[in-house]
Structure formats: structure tokens, C-alpha cells
N, C-alpha and C positions, 0 to 999 in steps of 0.2 A: 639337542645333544647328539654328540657323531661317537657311536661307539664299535669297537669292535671284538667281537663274542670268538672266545676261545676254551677250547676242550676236546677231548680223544673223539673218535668214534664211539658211542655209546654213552657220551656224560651226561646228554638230554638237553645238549644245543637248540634241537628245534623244538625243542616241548617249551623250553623254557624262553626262548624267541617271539614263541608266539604270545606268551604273557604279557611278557614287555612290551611285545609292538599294540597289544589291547587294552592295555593299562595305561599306557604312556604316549600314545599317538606314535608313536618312533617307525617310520617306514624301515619294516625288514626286507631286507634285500641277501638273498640265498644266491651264493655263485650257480651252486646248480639250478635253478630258475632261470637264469637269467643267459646262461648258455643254452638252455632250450630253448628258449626264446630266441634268441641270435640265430639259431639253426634252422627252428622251422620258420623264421621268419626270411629266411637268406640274407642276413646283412651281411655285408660286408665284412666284419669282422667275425660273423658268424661263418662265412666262406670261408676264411683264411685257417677257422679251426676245424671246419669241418674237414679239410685235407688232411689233416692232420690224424683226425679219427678215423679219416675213412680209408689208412693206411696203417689202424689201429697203433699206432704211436700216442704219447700225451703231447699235450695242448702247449705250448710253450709259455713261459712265466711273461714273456711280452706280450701275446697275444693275451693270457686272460687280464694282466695288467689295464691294454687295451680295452676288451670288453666292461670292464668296472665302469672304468672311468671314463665312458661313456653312460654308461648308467647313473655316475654321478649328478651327472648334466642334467639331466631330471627334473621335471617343478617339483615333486615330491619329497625330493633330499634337500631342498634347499634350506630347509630349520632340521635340519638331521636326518639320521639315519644309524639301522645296525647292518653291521655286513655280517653276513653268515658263511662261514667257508673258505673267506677270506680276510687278509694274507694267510699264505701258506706255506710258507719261510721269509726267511731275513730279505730276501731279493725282493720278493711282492711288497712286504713290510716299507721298503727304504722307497719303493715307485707310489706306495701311498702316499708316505709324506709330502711328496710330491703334489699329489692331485684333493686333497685335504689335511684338517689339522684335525686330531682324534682327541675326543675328549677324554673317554676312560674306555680302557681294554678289559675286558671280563671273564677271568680266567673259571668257569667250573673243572674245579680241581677236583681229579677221579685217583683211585690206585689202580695201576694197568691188570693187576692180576687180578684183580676184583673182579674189571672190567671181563674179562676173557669167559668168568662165569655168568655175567648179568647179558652179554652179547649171542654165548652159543648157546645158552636157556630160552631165549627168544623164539615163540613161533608163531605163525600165524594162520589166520583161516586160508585154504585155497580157493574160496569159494567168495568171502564175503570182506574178506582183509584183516579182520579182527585179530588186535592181536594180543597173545597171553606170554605165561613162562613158564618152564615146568617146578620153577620149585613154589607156583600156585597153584599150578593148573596140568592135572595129567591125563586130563581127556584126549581120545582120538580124533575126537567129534565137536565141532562149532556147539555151543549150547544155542545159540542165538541163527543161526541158518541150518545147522547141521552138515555145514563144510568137511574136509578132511584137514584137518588139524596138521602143518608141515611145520617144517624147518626148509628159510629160505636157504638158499645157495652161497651168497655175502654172511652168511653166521655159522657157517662151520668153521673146526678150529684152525684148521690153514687158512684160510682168507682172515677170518679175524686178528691170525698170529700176524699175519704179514700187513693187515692194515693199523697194528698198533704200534706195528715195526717202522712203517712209512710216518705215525707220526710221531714217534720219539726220535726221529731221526733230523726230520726237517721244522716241524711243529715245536718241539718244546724249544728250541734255540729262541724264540719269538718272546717265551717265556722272559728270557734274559736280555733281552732289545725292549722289549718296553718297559722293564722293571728300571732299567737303567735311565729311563727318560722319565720314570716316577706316575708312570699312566696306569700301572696294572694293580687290580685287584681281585683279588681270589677269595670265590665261595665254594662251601666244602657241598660237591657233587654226590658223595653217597649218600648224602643224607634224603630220607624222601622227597615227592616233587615240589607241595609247595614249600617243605620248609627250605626247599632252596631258593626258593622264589624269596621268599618273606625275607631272606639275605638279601638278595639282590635287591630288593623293596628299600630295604635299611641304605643300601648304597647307592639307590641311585634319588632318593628323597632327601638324602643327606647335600646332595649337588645341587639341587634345584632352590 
């Protein structure tokens, strides 16, 4: 199965990515992986975006177009795959179709303002990684290494405001291009982790 996984920053993309790729055999494939890869590795398309970065500009939607779909090529995708991260608008979207046929889109559907509180409640160990929320957890202190208990830099409420801003912008349009081609389906994100999963369990069992 060739799917492609959609939701905000903070919906639990990759919590919930990693279930399905250990459930289901389904090679996940994370844009951002897979441009690490390309960079430390120097490919050539990995060059072409590192210019890009190292001019701190973004990466252009042909170039990461590019790097995908080279990754498609893959023996690993060849009975499927999830992409994580991508598309990331309607342009990435229309160069997929191109380079594959999607079987179902998997919208974890969040409410943004929800999100804003479950995003800048986020902290983690500085020490050990671990990580908590304050409306669980109001320690200074790691219980488990005795770290200093932070708030990363990507989860204050300007970066959050402005990454939730980047994807209602370019991101939910994607919502309405696959709806219209009859491939999307949407599980309810707030709900805890597995019982999001146990949804997606129901849709993607239902396919097979």
C-alpha cells in the first residue's frame, strides 16, 4: 500500500508512523531523513540543496520533488510505502502523481488551537531527551537522569504560531486535492495515541 500521512505539526505524525510501518511492514520514509541523508552523503541532489541551505534560503519544491523521487526508486518501496512530510502543497502533490499512484492519504485531524497548547507545554530533558508536558509534569528535574527539564526553542509560542501558520497555509489546500480525487481519510488526532492508532488500524484493515 502507497500512502501518504498528513497533519499539523504536533498531530503525532511520527508516533503514529512508526506504528504502521511495525504493524504493517509499510517502509516509512521522513522527508526529513532522507535530506540528511542526501547531505551528509553529498549526492548530487543533495548538493543542489545544500546551496540552497547554505545560503539559508528554503529548498525549492523541485529540488525536494527530486530527492523523493529518487528515493522511490528504492527496492524497499517497491510493494509500498508512507511518506512522512511529504507533499507539502498542491505543487509537491500534482509532481507525486507523477512519480506514483497513492493509495489512501491519512489526514490526523487536530484543532490548531488545541494544538498551540499540547506544542508550547512540551519539554524535554536537556540531559537525557526525555520528554514530558507541564499539564503532567511540573518538575525542574529529569526523574529518570536528573537532567534540567527545558523548553526546546521550535516550541515557544512564536515559532509554533508561525509553524501552524505555514501549515494552514500551504498544507491544508492538500486537504481539498485529495478529497476531490476520493483518497483522503481523516482520524480524529486529539484523541489519545493508541486510540488513534486503533482508527487507523480500522482503515487501513478495512483495505487489505
Amino acid at each position: 500500500m502507497k500512502i501518504v500521512l498528513l497533519g499539523a505539526p504536533g498531530a503525532g505524525k511520527g508516533t503514529q508512523a512508526t506504528k504502521i510501518a511495525e504493524k504493517y511492514g509499510i517502509t516509512h520514509i521522513s522527508t526529513g531523513d532522507i535530506f540528511r541523508k542526501n547531505l551528509k552523503e553529498g549526492t548530487p541532489v543533495g548538493l543542489k540543496a545544500k546551496a540552497y541551505i547554505d545560503k539559508g534560503q528554503l529548498v525549492p519544491d523541485e529540488v525536494t520533488c527530486e530527492i523523493v523521487a529518487e528515493r522511490l526508486k528504492e527496492s524497499d518501496c517497491k510493494n509500498g510505502f508512507m511518506l512522512d512530510g511529504f507533499p507539502r502543497n498542491v505543487f509537491q502533490a500534482e509532481a507525486l502523481d507523477k512519480m506514483s499512484e497513492i493509495d489512501l492519504v491519512l489526514n490526523i485531524a487536530v484543532e490548531l488551537d488545541k494544538l498551540m497548547a499540547r506544542l508550547t507545554g512540551r519539554r524535554v530533558c536537556s540531559k537525557c531527551g526525555e520528554s514530558y508536558h507541564i499539564s503532567t509534569f511540573a518538575e525542574k528535574r529529569c526523574p529518570k537522569c536528573g537532567g534540567e527539564i527545558i523548553q526546546r526553542a521550535d516550541d515557544t509560542e512564536e515559532t509554533v504560531g508561525k509553524r501552524l501558520g505555514v501549515y494552514a497555509e500551504q498544507t491544508k489546500p492538500l486537504i481539498d486535492y485529495y478529497s476531490a480525487k476520493g483518497k483522503l481519510e481523516s482520524v480524529d488526532g486529539m484523541k489519545p495515541i493508541d486510540e488513534v492508532f486503533a482508527q487507523i488500524e480500522k482503515l487501513l484493515d478495512s483495505r487489505n
